[in-house]
N, C-alpha and C positions, 0 to 999 in steps of 0.2 A: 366253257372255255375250250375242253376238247374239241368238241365243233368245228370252232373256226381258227383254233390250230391246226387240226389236222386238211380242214379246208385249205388253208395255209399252203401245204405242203403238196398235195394234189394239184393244187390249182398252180401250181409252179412248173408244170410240164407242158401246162397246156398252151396258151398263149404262146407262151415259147415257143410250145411244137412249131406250131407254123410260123413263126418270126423267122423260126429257122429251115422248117418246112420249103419254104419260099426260097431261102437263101440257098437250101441243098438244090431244090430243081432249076432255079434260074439265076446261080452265081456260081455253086461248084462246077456245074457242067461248064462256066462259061469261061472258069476261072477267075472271077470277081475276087476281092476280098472284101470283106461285111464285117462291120464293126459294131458298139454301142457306141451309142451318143455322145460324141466327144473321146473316142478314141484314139492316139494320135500315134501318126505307122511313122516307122522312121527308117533310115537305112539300114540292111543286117547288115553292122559293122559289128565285129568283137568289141566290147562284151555283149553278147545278145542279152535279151532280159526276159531270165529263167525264172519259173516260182514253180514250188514243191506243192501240193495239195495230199491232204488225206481225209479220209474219213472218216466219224465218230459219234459215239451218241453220248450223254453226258451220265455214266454210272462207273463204278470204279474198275467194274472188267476193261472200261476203254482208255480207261486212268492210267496205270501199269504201264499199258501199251503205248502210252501217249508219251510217256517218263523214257520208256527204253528209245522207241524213235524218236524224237527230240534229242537226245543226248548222244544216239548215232548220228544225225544230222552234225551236229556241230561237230562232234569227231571226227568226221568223214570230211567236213573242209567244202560239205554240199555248197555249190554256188546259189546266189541269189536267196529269197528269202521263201519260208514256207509257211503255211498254212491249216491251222485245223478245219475242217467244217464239222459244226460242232450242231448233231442233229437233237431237237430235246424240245417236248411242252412245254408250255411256260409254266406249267406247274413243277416239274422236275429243274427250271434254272432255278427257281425259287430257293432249292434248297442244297444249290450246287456247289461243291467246294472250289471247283477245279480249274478255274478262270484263269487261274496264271499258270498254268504247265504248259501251254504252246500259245502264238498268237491264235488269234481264235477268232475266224465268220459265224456266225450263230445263225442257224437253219432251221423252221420249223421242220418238226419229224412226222415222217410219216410212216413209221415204223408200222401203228395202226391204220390199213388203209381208210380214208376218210368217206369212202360212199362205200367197198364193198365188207368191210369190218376186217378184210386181211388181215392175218399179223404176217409180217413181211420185213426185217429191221433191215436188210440189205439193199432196199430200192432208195436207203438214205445216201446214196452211195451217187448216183446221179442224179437224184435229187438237190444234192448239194450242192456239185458241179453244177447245174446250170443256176440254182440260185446264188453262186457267188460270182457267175458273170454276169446275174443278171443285176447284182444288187452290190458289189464291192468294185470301192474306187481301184483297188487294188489293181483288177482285171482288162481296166483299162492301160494296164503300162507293161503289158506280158506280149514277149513274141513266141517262147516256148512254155511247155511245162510240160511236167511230170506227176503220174499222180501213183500213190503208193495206198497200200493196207496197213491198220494201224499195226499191224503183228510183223513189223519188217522190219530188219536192221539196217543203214544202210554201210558197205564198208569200205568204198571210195566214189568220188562225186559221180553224178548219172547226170553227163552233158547230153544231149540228144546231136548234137549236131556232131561230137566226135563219134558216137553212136551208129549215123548214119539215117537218122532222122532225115524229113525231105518234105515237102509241103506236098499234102495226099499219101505221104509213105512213110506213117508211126513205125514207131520200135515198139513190140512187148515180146513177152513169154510164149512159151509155142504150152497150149491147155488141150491136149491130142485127144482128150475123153469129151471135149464138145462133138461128139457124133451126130447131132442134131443138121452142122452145115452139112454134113452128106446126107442128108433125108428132107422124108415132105416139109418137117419142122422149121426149114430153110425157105422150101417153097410157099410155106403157108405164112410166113414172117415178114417175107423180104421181099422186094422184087427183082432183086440182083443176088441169088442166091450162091452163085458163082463166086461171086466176090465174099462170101463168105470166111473168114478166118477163127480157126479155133486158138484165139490167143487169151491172155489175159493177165495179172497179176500185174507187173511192171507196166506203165501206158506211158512212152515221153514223144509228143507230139507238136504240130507248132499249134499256135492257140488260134488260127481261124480255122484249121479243123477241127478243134475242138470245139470252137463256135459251133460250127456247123452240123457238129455230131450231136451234144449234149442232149439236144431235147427229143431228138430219136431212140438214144442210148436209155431214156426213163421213157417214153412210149412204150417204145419193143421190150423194156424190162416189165411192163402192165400187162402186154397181149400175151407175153407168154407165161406168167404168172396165173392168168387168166386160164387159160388154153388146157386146161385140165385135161383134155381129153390124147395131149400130147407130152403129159406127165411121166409116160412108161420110161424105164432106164431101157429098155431096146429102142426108143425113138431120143433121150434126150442125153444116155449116158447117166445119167445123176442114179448114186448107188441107193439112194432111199426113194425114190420116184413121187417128190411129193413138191418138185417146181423150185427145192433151195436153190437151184443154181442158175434159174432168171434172169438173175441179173448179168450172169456173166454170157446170157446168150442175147440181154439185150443188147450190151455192148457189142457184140459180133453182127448180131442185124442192124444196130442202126447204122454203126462202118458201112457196114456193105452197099445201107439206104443212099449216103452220100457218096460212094464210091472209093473209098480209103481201100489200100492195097499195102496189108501190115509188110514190114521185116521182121520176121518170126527170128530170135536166138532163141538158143540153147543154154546159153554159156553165160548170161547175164545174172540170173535169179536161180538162189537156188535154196532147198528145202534141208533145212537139219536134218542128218539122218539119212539124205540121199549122197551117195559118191560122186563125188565134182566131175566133172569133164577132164581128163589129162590136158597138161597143156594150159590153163584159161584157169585167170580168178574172177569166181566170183565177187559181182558187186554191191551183193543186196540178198541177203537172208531173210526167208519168209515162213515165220515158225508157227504155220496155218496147223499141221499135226502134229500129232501125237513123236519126242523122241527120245532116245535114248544114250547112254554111255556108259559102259559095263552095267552095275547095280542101279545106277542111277539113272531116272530118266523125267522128264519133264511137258504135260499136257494140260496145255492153255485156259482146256475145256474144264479143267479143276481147280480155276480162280474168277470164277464168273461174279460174286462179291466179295471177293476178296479186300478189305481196307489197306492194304500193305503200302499206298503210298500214302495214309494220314497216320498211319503207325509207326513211332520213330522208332528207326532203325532195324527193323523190319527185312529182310532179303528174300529171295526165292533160295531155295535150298541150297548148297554149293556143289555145283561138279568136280566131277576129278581132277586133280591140276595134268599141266601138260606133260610134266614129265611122267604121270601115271598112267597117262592115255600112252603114249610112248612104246609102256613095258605091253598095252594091251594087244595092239595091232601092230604085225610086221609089214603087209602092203601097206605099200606107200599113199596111196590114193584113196583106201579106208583109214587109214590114219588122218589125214587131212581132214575125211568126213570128219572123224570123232572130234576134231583140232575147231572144225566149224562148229557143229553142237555143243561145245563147251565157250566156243567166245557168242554166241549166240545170246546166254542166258546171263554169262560173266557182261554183258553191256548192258543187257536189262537193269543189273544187280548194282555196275556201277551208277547207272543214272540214278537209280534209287536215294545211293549212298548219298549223289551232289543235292538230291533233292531233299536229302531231310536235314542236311546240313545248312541249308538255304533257307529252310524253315524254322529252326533255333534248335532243331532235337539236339542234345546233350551228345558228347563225343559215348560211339559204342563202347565195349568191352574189347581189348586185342586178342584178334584172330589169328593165325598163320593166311586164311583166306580173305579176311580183310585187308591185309596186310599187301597181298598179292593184289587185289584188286586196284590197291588203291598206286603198287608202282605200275600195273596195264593204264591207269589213270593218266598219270604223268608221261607215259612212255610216247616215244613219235613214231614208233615202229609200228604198235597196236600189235595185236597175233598175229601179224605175218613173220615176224621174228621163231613160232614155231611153229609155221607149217614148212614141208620140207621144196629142194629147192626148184621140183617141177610143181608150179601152181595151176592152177585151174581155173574154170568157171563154170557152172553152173547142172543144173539140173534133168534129171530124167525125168523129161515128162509124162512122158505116156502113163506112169503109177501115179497119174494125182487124180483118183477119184473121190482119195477122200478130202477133199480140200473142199468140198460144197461142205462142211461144218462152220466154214464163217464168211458164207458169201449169202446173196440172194437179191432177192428182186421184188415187184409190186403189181402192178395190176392193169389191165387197157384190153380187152376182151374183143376180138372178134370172131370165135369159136365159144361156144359152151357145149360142156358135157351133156347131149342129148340123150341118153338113158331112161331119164324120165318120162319122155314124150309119148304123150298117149300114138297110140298106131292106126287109130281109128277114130278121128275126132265125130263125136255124134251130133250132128248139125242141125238134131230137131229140138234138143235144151241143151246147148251149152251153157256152162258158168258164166255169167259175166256181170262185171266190174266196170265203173264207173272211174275216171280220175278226172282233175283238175287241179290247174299249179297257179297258187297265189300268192302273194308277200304279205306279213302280219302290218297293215296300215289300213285306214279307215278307206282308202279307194278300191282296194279288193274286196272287203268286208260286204259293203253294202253290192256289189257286183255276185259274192257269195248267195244274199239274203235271192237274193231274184236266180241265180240258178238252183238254187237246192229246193224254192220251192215251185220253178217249173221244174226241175227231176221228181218232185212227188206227185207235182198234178199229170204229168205225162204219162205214167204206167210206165215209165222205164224199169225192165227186168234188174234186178241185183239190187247193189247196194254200190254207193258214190262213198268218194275219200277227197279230203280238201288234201293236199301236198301242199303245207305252208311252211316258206323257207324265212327264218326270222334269224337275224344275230341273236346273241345270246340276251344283248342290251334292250334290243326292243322285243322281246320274249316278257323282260320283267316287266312292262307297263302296259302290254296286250291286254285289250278286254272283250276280244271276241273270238274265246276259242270254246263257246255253243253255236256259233252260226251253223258248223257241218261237224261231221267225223272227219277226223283231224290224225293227218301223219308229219310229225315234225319231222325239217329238212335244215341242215346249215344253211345259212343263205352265201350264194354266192353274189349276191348283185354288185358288189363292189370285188372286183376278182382281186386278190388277198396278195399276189404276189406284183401282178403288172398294176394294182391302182385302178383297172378300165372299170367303169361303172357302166351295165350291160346287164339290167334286171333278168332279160329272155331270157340268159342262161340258164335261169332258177328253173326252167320249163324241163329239159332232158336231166340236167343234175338230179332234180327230185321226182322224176322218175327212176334214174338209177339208184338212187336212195331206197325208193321204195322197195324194188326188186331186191334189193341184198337185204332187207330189215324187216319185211312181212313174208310170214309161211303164209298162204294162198293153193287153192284148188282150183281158183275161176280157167276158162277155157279161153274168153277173149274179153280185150280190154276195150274201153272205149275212152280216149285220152281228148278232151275237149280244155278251151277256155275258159275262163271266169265270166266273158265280157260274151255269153252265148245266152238263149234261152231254148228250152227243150218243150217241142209244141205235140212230139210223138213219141214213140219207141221209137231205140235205134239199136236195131240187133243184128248180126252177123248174118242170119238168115235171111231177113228182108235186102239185103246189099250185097249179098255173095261173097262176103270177107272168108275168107280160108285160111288156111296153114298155110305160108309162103306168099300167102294173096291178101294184105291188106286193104282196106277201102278206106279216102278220105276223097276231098275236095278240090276241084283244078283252081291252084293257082298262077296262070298261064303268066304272071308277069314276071315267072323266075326264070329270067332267061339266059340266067349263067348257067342253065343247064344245059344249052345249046353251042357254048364257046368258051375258051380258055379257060373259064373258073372250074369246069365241070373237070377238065380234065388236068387241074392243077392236085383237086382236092379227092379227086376218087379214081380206082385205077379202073371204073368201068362206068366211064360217062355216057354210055350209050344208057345205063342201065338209067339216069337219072331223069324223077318224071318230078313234071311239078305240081305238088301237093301239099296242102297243109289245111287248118285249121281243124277241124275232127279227125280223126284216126280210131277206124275201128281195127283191131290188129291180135291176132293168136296171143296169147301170152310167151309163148318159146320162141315167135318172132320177134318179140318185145326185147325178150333177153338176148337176143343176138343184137339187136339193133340199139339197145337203148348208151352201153358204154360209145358206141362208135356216134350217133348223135349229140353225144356229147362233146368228142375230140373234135370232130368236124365242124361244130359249132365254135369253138376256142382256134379252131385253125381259121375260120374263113374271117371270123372276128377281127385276127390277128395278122388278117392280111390285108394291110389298111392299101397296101397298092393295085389292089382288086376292090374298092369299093364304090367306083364309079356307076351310076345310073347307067350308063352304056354298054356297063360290064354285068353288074349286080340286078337291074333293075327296080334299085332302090333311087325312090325320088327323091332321096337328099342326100346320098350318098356319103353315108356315113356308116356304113355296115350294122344300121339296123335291122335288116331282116337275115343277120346272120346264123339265127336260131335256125328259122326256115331253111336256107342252105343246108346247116347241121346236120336237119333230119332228112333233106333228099340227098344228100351224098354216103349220109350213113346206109341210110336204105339200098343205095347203089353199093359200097360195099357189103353190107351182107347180100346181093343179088335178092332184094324179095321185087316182086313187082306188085306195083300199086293198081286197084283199080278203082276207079272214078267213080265218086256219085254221080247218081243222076240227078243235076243239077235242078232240076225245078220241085223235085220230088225233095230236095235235099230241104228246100224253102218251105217244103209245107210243113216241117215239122221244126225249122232250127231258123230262128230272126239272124237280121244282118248281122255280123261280128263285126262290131265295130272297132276301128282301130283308134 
């Protein structure tokens, strides 16, 4: 089940990507607006139609959080209606309480990345976003939105268009310790590095650019996840240097990818514990750290299962009331701070209260604090009544490094940590390895029986692995897993999020599968089909395969390598050669190239307005040979260059591959 949940959730970026991929290069520039399927635009006349999103995973740390925002929400007077994305295996809904604390999208998670074993719970974050445009009726009736962290309060409405919202011109948080937009980490990201902005936290934007961002925003949140080698806190800023804060630099690359140009406030969001801005109230408390007030103080990170909302009457600790804060702080503007940090927790505390009241718990025991709570409950003033009469709004940014404690990202590699790499590949025995990608059904099977026993009558060097991608369902009735040695792979043939049924893709998925799930020493790979036979050896050394120099076979009929597809789908179409069926190929060439043969494949797939014979040259023009694409654009992004068997010598040893 994990499997093809978590397949679920990966496979949610991709397609997308270039659904949306398409729509950044040839509608944002154009200025188009792109919609889902039956989306219906209308005049922006007031009231525009606003929707709140947040994000979440389903355990009771996100519970709490869910209890305090919801109950800001409604106290706040937020316009329009909001949303949880509600990130979770189907074995964890199974056992989930929490179905009525917000309206609720339910998102596979991908907390667990599904091909490289990541643990990553933050990349549920755009994850989610683009599976609830891609899968909620909801989304079709949005011109704006706003999207929050479940650890926010909010403490009056967040319209974006009084804001200064703009179509191509979000509103967020200015996040000044993204250091990455002024370094390579930009340059190696994006290709508008410029357009880079260190924002984050608050997002209210209209919703075709969020269209158009989404699937960028969980791409660039993978590559840089990935991108270990650009992990250091003097390239990324992030105080623990181990990629938590991915997510919020994919957000920043993939803006950038479509060309969004934030309005950075100050004044809008602000952190418990920091001093407000003179002048400005803030509108949205975000109690990501660690704070305090006098004796008391309060960290998020110390209620991670906490049960406190199925426990009746249950509270978070109580802070000082306001007339005690009062006597603590004579400035006026640390006063305020303390005046925020105590209605911060005092809303959490009330939500709590309507929620267990809602649920049947028996009336508490009387408190002076209950007591208190319960007339901020009633009151229309809320705590503005005791902050003093210059208000504020928001935040210093520049001290939030520690706010990567509850953010993060996932995975889309076009860098790996090279360290490993031999310095001297010895080209008289290398390692090498055999693969082939099959699906568990009797038309692979017997296609297996006839290559694994020409791989034994051939003298081929190594040892062969079948990569067989099977759902979990046709796993249980499988009766031929003796035919090879056997690395199981989720099957993607039915992609899990868009419905496309697209077997090829099982070919680069379970190779990436493999790379992240077997330790290996081989030196180079030899990546063939099921539907081949092996009449020789086929070694690195008889072919000239090198480090950076792969060798496979012309397939000169790819001739979107020569026009618009090439240069839609990779940022160095020169670099694109047409080659497929064998691939002998370095193993550290592998691992650069094997995630990005996989996005390129989901991109070109997903570019159903490129899949014309004229364009593609696919004879039916259906974006069958979108695999092939995959692997020569991915190739062109990592820059290897390919070189060509010699075709007749390729015949003596390997029969037609039939299609």
């Amino acid at each position: 089940m994990a499997f093809v949940q978590y397949n679920i959730s990966y496979a949610i970026l991709r397609a997308w990507q270039l659904v949306v991929t398409l729509m950044v290069i040839c509608h944002v520039c154009a200025g188009a607006r792109d919609f889902p399927e039956g989306h219906i635009t209308t005049p922006q006349l007031k009231p525009w139609r606003l929707h709140t999103l947040f994000s979440v995973e389903c355990n009771n740390y996100f519970d709490w959080q869910t209890v305090g925002l919801m109950h800001s929400y409604k106290k706040s007077g937020q316009p329009g209606p909001i949303t949880r994305l509600l990130s979770c295996t189907k074995e964890q809904l199974q056992d989930y309480k929490g179905m009525d604390l917000a309206p609720t999208h339910v998102v596979p998670s991908m907390s667990r990345h599904p091909v490289t074993g990541d643990w990553y719970p933050a990349i549920n974050k755009p994850a989610g976003v683009v599976h609830w445009l891609n899968h909620s009726a909801e989304a079709q009736n949005v011109d704006w939105v706003v999207i929050l962290d479940a650890d926010m309060i909010i403490r009056s409405p967040i319209i974006p268009w009084e804001l200064g919202v703009e179509k191509g011109r979000p509103v967020s948080a200015s996040y000044g310790y993204l250091i990455g937009c002024d370094n390579e980490l930009a340059k190696l990201h994006t290709k508008h590095p410029e357009y880079c902005d260190k924002v984050g936290g608050l997002l209210a934007m209209q919703f075709d650019d969020l269209w158009a961002l989404a699937p960028f925003w969980l791409s660039k949140t993978e590559e840089v996840r990935e991108d270990r080698a650009h992990w250091a806190t003097n390239i990324t800023g992030d105080i623990y240097g181990q990629g938590w804060i991915s997510e919020m630099y994919g957000y920043s690359f993939g803006a950038a990818e479509v060309g969004l140009r934030h309005k950075i406030s100050d004044d809008l969001m602000i952190y418990p514990g920091y001093i407000p801005t003179p002048g400005f109230e803030p509108i949205l408390l975000h109690y990501g750290l660690p704070f305090h007030v006098g004796n008391w103080s309060f960290d998020k990170a110390n209620y991670h299962t906490d049960n406190i909302v199925y426990d009746c009457n249950r509270l978070f600790a109580a802070p000082p009331f306001p007339k005690e804060v009062q006597m603590m702080e004579q400035d006026e503007n640390k006063f305020r701070a303390l005046l925020l940090s105590i209605e911060c927790i005092n809303t959490v505390n009330e939500g709590l209260i309507l929620h267990h009241e809602k649920h049947g718990c028996l009336e508490p025991p009387k408190s002076e604090y209950l007591e208190f709570l319960k007339t901020m409950l009633n009151s229309s003033v809320g705590y503005s009544e005791f902050l003093t009469q210059s208000r504020t709004n928001d935040l210093a940014t520049e001290k939030l490094e520690g706010l990567v404690l509850d953010k993060d990202a996932a995975a889309d590699n076009l860098l790996k940590d090279k360290e490993e790499q031999q310095s001297i590949i010895q080209k008289s025995w290398p390692k090498i390895h055999t693969l082939f990608s099959v699906e568990c059904s009797s038309y692979f099977d017997w296609q297996t029986v006839g290559l694994v026993h020409s791989f034994e009558l051939s003298g081929q060097p190594g040892y062969i692995t079948r990569l067989l991608s099977c759902t979990e369902e046709d796993l249980k009735n499988y009766k031929g897993m003796d035919l090879a040695p056997t690395h199981l792979v989720p099957s993607m043939s039915t992609h899990p999020l868009t419905g496309d049924r697209y077997p090829a893709i099982n070919k680069p998925a379970a190779v990436l599968h493999w790379l992240n799930h077997v330790v290996t020493e081989v030196d180079f790979l030899i990546v063939m089909d099921a539907d081949m036979i092996l009449r020789g050896p086929v070694t690195p050394w008889d072919f000239g395969a090198e480090r950076g120099h792969p060798v496979s076979v012309p397939y000169n009929y790819l001739i979107g390598c020569d026009n618009e597809l090439a240069r839609i789908h990779t940022r160095n179409p020169e670099a694109c050669d047409k080659v497929g069926g064998i691939i002998i190929i370095h193993i550290e060439d592998l691992r650069a190239l094997a995630p990005l043969w996989l996005h390129k494949t989901e991109q070109v797939r997903a570019d159903k307005a490129h899949w014309a014979t004229n364009i593609s040259g696919d004879q039916y023009g259906k974006g069958w040979i979108s695999e092939m694409y995959g692997y020569a654009f991915g190739a062109a992004e990592a820059l290897l260059k390919l070189l060509n068997f010699n075709v007749g010598y390729a015949n003596s040893f390997i029969a037609a591959h039939s299609t």
